[in-house]
C-alpha positions in Angstrom: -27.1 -11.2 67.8 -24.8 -8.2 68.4 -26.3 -4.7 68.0 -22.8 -3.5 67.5 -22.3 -0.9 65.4 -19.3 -1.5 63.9 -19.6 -5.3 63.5 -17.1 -7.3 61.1 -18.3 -10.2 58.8 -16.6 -12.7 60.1 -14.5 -14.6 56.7 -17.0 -17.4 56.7 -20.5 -17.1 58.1 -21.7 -19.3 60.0 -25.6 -19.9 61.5 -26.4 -18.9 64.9 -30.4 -20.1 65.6 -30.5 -18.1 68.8 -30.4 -15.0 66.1 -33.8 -13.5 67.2 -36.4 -12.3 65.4 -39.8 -13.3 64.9 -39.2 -16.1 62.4 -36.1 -17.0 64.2 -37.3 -20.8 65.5 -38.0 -21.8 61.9 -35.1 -20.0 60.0 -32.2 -22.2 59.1 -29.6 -22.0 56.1 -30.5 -25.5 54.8 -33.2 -26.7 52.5 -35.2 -29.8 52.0 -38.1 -31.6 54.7 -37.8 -31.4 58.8 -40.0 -34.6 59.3 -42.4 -36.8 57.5 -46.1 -35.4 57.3 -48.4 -36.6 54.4 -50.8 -33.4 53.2 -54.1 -33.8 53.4 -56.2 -33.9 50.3 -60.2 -32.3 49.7 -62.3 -33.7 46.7 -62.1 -30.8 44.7 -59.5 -30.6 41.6 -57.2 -27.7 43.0 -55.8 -28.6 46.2 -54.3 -25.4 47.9 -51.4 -25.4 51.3 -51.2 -21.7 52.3 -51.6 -19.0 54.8 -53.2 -15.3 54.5 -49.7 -13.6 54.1 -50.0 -11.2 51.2 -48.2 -14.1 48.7 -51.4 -16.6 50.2 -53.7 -13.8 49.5 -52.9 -13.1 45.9 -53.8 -16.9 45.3 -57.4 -17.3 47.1 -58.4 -13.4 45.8 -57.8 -15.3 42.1 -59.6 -18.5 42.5 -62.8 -16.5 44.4 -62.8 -14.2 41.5 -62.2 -17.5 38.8 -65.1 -18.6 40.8 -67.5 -16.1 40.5 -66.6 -15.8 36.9 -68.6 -19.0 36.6 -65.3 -21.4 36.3 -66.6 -24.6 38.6 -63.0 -26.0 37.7 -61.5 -23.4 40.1 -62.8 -25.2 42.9 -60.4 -25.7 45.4 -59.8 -27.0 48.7 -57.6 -24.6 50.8 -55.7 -26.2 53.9 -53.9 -24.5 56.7 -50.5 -24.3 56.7 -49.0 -22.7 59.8 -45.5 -21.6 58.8 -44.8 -20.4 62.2 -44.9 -23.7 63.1 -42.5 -24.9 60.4 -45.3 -26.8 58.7 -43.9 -25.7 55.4 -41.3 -27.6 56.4 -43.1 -31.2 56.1 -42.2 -34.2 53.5 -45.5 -33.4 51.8 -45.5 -30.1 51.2 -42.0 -30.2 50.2 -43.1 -32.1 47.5 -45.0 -29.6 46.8 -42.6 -26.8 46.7 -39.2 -27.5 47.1 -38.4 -24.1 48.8 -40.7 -24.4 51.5 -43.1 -21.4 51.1 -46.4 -20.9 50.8 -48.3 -20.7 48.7 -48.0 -24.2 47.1 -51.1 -25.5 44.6 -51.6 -29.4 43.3 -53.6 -29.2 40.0 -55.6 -33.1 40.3 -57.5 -32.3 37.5 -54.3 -32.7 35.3 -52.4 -36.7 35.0 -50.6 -37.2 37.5 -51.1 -34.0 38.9 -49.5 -30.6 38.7 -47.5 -28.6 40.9 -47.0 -25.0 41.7 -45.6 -23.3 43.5 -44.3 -19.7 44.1 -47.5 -16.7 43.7 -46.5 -15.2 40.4 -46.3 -18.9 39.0 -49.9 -19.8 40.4 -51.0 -16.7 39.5 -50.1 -17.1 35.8 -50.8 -21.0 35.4 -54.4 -20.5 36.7 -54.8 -17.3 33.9 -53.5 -19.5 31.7 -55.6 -22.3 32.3 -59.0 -20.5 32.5 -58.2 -17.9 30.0 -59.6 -14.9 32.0 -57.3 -11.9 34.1 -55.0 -12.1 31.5 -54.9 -10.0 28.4 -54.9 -11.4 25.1 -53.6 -8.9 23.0 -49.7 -9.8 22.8 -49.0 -5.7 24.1 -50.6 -5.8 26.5 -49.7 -9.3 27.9 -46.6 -8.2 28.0 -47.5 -5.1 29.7 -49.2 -7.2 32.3 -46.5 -9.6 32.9 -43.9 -7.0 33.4 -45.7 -5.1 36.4 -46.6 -8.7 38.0 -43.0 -9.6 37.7 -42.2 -6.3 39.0 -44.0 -7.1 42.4 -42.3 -10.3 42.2 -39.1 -8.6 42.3 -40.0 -5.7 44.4 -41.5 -8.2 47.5 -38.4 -8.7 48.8 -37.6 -5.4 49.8 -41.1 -4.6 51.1 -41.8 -7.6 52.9 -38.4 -8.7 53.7 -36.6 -5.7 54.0 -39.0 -2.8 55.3 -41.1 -5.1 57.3 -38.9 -7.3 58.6 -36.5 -4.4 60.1 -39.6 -2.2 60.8 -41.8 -4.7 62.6 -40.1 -8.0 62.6 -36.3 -7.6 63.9 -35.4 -8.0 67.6 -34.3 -4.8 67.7 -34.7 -1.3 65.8 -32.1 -0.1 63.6 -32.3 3.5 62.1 -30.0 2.5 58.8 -31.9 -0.5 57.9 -35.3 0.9 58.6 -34.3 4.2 56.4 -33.2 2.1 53.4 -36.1 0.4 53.0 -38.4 2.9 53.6 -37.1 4.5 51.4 -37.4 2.1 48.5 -40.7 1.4 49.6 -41.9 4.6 49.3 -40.3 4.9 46.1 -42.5 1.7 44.9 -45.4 3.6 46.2 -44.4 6.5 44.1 -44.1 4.6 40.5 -47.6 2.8 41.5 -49.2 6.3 42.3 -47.6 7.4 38.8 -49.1 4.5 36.9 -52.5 4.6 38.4 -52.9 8.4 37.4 -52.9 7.3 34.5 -54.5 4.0 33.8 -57.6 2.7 36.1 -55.5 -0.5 36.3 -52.2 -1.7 36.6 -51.2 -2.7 33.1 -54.2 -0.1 31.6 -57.9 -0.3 31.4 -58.1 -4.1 32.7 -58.4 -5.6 36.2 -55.4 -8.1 36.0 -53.3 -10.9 37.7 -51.0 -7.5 38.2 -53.7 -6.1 40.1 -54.2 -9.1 42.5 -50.5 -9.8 42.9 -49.9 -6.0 43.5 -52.3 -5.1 45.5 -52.2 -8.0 47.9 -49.0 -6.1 49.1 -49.2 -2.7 48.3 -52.5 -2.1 48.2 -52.9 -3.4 52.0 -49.7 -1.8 53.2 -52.0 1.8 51.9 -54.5 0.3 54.0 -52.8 0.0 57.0 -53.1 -4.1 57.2 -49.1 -4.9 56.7 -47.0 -3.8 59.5 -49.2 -1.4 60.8 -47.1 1.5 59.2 -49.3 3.1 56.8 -49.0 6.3 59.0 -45.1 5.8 59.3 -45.2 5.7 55.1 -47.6 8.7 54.8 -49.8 6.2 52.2 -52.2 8.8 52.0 -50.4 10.9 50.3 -50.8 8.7 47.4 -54.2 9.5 46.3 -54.5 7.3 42.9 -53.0 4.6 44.3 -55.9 4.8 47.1 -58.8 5.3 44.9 -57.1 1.8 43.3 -56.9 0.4 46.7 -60.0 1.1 47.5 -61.7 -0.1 44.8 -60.2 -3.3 45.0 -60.6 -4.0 48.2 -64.6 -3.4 47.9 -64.4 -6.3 46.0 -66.6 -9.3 47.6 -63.7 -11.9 45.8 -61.4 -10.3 47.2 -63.2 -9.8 51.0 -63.5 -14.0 50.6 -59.8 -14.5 49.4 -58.7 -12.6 52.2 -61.0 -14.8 54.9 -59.6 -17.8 53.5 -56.7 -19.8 55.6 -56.5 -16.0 58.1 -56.1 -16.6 61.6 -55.5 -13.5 62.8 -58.5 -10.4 63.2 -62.3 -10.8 64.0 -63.5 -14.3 64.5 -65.9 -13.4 61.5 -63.2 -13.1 59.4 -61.2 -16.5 60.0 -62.1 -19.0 57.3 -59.1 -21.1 58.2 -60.1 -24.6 56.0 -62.3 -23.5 53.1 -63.7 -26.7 51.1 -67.0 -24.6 49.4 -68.3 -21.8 49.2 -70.9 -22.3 51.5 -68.3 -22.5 54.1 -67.4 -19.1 54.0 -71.7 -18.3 55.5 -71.2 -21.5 57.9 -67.3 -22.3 58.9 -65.7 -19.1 60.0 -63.4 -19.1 63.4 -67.0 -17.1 65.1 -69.5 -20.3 64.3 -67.0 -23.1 64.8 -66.0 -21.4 68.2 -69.5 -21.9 69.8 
């Protein structure tokens, strides 16, 4: 990859895999399966492929919390998938999701089965399904559905933009790096607004908004996304901390986040999770010894 300045698009692009990056091995311009893997399948009615990325995150955080709520048809089985090592890229979990990303969810419990795939989608089927983190008043449904497909929408340039030019890219560009911090912090800005005025994102009620958000933002404040919360001056934004915080004191959401992590403390590293026992007897720090 040239770090010309004054590069010129060529008049048709064309892909170059030795394009660097950290992602740059399993990147490629083309859709559809790599080779033939079957997924494997747990016993329980939701069958989860993923990986603790902030869009895996969002996922577990819901089903612990749908969980602890009482609903024993939010069990799930959650299963590994290591995108770095183009796993996403199998026949079976293209199946799954046809764009190759985690997270992907198989409902058994429904004929035939169910997929889903995509956060916001899993997110809002599993509401849906169990009637609970979603509000039932029509206004403020809507209200709720507008900030979760905000983050949706506003992923891209946090994730893929700021992150991958701040911490991802072979090499560091100051144009790219101050566009998107720029639009980050401008995110970080509306969030601060809302949340100085409503203890939740979409008012008084912890939300599917609240879980999708804050498995991006609200770890970014807490310097667990690119490791530039002090380039981002996060604390600056003192509602959305006090929102941070509160959510990440959450024991759901200390589970969700243990579940298919393999990074951090051994202790933390629940990389199959099957029951809830296993979160006391399987992580990285037992299975090790």
């Amino acid at each position: 990859m040239s770090d010309k300045t004054d590069y010129q698009p060529p008049t048709v692009w064309k892909w170059d895999a030795e394009n660097g990056g950290a992602f740059a091995k399993i990147n490629r311009p083309t859709a559809g399966a790599t080779h033939e893997k079957v997924l494997p399948v747990g016993d329980n009615p939701l069958q989860l492929y993923s990986l603790a990325t902030p869009n895996g995150v969002k996922v577990t955080i819901m089903l612990e919390e749908l969980l602890a709520l009482g609903h024993s048809g939010a069990e799930y089985d959650a299963w590994l998938c290591r995108i770095r090592d183009g796993e996403q890229f199998s026949s079976g979990f293209v199946e799954i999701n046809p764009n190759s990303k985690i997270p992907a969810l198989l409902d058994r419990s429904v004929q035939g089965g169910q997929r889903v795939f995509e956060s916001g989608a899993i997110l809002l089927y599993l509401a849906e399904k169990f009637g609970a983190f979603i509000p039932e008043d029509p206004i403020e449904k809507t209200e709720c559905m507008s900030w979760l497909f905000w983050q949706m929408a506003s992923a891209p340039y946090l994730g893929g933009g700021f992150g991958h030019f701040y911490a991802y890219a072979p090499a560091k560009f100051e144009y790219p790096i101050n566009r998107f911090a720029m639009e980050t912090k401008r995110q970080l800005d509306l969030l601060d607004q809302r949340l100085s005025k409503n203890e939740f994102i979409s008012g008084s009620e912890y939300t599917i908004a609240d879980m999708a958000i804050w498995s991006w933002y609200g770890q970014l404040a807490l310097g667990r996304l690119y490791n530039a919360a002090e380039f981002l001056d996060v604390g600056s934004y003192i509602h959305l901390m006090d929102w941070t915080k509160k959510i990440d004191a959450r024991k759901t959401v200390e589970r969700g986040r243990m579940v298919n992590r393999v990074n951090g403390e051994l202790s933390s590293q629940l990389h199959e999770r099957h029951q809830s026992s296993d979160f006391d007897l399987r992580t990285e720090d037992k299975l090790s010894k």
